[in-house]
C-alpha positions in Angstrom: -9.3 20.4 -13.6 -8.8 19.5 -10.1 -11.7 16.6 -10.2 -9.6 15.0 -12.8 -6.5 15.3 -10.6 -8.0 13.6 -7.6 -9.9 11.1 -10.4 -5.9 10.0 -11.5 -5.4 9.0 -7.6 -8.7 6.7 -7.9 -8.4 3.2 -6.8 -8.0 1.9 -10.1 -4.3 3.6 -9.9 -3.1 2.6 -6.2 -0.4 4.7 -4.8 2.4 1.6 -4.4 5.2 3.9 -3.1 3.1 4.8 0.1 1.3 2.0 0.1 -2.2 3.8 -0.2 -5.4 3.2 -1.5 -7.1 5.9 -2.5 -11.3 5.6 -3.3 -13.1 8.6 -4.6 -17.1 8.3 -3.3 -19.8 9.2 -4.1 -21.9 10.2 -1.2 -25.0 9.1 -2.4 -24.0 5.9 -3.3 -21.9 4.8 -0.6 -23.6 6.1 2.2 -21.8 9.0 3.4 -22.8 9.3 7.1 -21.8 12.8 7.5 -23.5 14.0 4.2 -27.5 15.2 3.9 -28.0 13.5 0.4 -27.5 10.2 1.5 -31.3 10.0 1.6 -33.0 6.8 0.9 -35.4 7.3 -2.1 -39.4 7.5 -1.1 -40.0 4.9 -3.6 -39.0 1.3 -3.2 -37.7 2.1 -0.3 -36.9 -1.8 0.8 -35.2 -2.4 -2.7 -33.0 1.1 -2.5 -32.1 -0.3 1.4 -30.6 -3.3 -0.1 -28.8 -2.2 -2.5 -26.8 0.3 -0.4 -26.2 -2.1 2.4 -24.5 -4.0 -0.4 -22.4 -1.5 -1.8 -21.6 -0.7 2.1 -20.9 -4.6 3.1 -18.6 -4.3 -0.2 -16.7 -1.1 0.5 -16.7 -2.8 4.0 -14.6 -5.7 2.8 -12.6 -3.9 0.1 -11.1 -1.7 3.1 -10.3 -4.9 5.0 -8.9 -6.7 2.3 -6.2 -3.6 1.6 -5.5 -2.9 5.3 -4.9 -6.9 5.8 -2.0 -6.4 3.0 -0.9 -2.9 5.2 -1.8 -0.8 3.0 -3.7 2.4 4.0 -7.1 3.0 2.7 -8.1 6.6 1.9 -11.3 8.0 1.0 -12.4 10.8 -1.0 -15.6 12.0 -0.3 -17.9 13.8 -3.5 -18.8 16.5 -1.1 -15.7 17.2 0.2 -14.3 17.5 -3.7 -17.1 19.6 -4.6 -16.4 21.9 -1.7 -12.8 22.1 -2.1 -11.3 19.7 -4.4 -7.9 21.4 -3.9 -7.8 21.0 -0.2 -9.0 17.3 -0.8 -6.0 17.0 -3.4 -3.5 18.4 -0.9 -4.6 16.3 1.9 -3.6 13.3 0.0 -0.6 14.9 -1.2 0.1 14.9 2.9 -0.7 11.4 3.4 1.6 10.0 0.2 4.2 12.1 2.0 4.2 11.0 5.5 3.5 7.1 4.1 6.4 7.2 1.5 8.8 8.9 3.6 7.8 6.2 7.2 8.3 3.6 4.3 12.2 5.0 3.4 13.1 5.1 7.1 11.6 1.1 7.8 13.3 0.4 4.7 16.6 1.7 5.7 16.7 -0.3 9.4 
């Protein structure tokens, strides 16, 4: 149940009244340098290199491309949520807080 509560804060479903971006990552997939399975696979090894540096160079510029519109980008690592997704949850709870409530007072100047 939590899962599917961090899942509605993907970045398909941007947080516009903080301004955040939140991305939920796999570890695997997106290179997670603090994570043990971000292994690269025995086999092909050359071909599996490749194909995470391009999902890396593309998270890469996807982060840049929201922070260049000053927005903040947020991620949401699998290992994290499978530890404790409810401590991941209320983490972003805390950043949506301390964005949307900075935004009020630059609004109100």
């Amino acid at each position: 149940m939590t899962h599917n509560f961090l899942r509605m804060y993907s970045s398909q479903r941007p947080i516009d009244a903080a301004n955040i971006a939140v991305y939920v990552h796999g570890c695997y997939w997106h290179r997670h340098k603090d994570c043990a399975i971000r292994q690269i696979p025995v086999v092909k090894k050359m071909e599996w290199a490749i194909k995470f540096n391009e999902i890396v160079r593309r998270d890469t510029k996807t982060k840049a491309s929201i922070e260049a519109i000053d927005w903040t980008y947020f991620v949401s690592w699998e290992c994290r949520i499978k530890k404790n997704a409810l401590e991941e949850a209320i983490e972003i709870q805390k950043l949506m807080k301390r964005k949307s409530s900075k935004r009020r007072k630059e609004q109100h100047l």
